[in-house]
N, C-alpha and C positions, 0 to 999 in steps of 0.2 A: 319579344321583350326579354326574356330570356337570357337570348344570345349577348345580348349589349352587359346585362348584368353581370355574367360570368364572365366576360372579357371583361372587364371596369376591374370584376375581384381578383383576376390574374396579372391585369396590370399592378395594381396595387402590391399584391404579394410581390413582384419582382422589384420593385420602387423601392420596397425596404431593406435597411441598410442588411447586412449578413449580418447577423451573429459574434462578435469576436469569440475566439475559443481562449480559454487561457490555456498558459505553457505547461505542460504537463510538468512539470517542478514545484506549480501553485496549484493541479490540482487534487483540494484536498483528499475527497476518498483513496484515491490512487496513493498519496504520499504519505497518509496514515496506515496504511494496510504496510508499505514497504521501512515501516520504521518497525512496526508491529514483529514482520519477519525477522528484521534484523534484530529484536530485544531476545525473539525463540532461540537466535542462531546464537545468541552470546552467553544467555541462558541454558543451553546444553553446553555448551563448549564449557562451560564454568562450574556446573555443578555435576558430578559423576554419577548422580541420582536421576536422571532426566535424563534422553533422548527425544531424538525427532521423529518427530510424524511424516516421512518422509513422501509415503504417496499421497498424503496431505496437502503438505509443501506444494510439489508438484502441481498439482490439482488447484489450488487456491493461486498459485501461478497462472495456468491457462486461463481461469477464470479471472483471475486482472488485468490479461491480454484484451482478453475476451470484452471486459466491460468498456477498456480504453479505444478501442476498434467499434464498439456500438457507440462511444460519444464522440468518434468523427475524425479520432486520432489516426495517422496514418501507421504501414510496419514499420517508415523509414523515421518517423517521430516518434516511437516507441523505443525503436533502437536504440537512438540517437542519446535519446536522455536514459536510457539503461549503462549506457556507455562513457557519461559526463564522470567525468571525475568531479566535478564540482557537486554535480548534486551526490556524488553517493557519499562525499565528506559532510556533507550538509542532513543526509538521511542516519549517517551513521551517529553524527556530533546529536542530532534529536534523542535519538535511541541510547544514548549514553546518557542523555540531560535525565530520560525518562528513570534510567535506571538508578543512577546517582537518588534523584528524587523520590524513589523505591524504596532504597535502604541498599543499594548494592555495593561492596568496597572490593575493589579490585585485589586477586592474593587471599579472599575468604569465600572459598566457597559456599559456607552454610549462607551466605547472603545472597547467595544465586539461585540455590536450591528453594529459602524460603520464598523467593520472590518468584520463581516458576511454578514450586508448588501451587501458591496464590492464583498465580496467572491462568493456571488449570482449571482451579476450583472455580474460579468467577467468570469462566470460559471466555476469555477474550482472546481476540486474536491471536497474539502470542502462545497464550494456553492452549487453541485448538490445534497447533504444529507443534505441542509438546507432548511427553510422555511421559510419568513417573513410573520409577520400575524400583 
């Protein structure tokens, strides 16, 4: 009796439809962490007071490879959209909206330093690939 029931429950599982995955471009952990980077990256670049956390960086990299490859993404789908020109104007224009909405004005640096200082103190993503020196 068994036997019938655990085939009936295999059948079933295979019956059901797959999963759609969404495009790694909508998905959100993934596209929040890669705005995140890009706010560190503009935030050192702008304030002379802050540096990168480099084997940070690094590290918080592999580990977003890493998460995207556990939720079913392929290397050749990871690549692909690492490599879009569309999304990285679409990740970079987020990361500018964030920063504008910060207090950030391009040409002053005290507005970069304060807003990375911030980003430090309240450790957020950004904050954790930052350095104040």
């Amino acid at each position: 009796m068994k036997r019938p029931m655990l085939a009936a429950i295999a059948l079933a599982f295979l019956a059901l439809p797959a999963v759609a995955q969404v495009p790694l471009s909508q998905e959100t952990y993934i596209n929040d962490r890669l705005v995140q980077a890009r706010v560190a990256d503009m935030l050192r670049r702008g304030c002379p007071d802050i540096s990168a956390r480099m084997i940070r960086a690094f590290s918080e990299a592999r580990a977003l490879k890493r998460y995207a490859l556990d939720q079913g993404y392929s290397e050749t789908e990871i690549e692909t959209f690492l490599d879009s020109r569309e999304d990285r104007r679409r990740i970079y224009a987020e990361a500018d909206r964030y920063m504008v909405q910060n207090g950030v004005v391009n040409g002053q640096p005290e507005t970069f330093c304060r807003l990375g200082r911030d980003e430090i103190a309240r450790q957020t993503v950004a904050g954790s690939l930052l350095s104040a020196r």
